[in-house]
N, C-alpha and C positions, 0 to 999 in steps of 0.2 A: 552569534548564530553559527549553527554548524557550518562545515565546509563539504561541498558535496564527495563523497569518497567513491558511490556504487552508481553506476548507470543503470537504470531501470529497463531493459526492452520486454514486456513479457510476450510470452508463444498465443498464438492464436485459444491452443487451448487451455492455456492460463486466464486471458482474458476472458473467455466462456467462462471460465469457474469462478471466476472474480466477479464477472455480471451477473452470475445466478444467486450468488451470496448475498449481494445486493440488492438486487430485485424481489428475491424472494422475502425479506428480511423476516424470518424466521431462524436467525441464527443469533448467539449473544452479540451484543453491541460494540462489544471490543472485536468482533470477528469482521464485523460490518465495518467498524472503522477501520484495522487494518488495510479491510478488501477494499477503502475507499481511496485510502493511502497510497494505493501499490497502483489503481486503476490511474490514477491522477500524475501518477510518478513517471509513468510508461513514456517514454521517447517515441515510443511509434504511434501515438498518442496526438491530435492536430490540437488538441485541447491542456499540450502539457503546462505542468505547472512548476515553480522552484520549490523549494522546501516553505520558507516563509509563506507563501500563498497556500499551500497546503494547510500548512497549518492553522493559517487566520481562517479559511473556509471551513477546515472540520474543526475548530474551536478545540485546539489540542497546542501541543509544545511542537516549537521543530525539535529537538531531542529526540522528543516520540515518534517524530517522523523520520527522522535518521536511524533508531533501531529499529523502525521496520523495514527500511530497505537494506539494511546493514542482514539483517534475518533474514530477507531473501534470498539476497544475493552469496549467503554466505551456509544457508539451510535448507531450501526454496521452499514455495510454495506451504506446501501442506502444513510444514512446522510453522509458517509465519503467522498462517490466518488463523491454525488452533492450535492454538499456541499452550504447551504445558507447562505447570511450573514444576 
């Protein structure tokens, strides 16, 4: 399993845009998971989680979980949730 390298805290107005993505779920599914990824990851977060429980709750890799907060933290937001190739 990975090793955690990025501390998640997102801004108030990140977390709005991460609840809308989600809530609304009219966006792709890779967008939604991301945005579940990063909400779940958050440190200011009373419900945070480690990578492995990420992962087993959205039925994904932690791999996958670590390049999207590695994407974050290192792109933010906008580039992580749509994401280009």
């Amino acid at each position: 399993m990975p090793s955690v390298k990025y501390i998640i805290e997102l801004s108030d107005a990140d977390r709005k845009t991460l609840q809308d993505i989600v809530g609304k779920g009219k966006s792709p599914a890779k967008a939604i998971l991301r945005a579940n990824i990063l909400l779940a990851s958050d440190r200011n977060n009373k419900k945070h989680m480690t990578v492995a429980e990420i992962a087993n709750a959205y039925h994904t890799t932690p791999t996958t979980v670590q390049n999207v907060r590695t994407s974050y933290a290192n792109n933010g937001l906008e580039a992580t949730v749509k994401r280009k190739k």
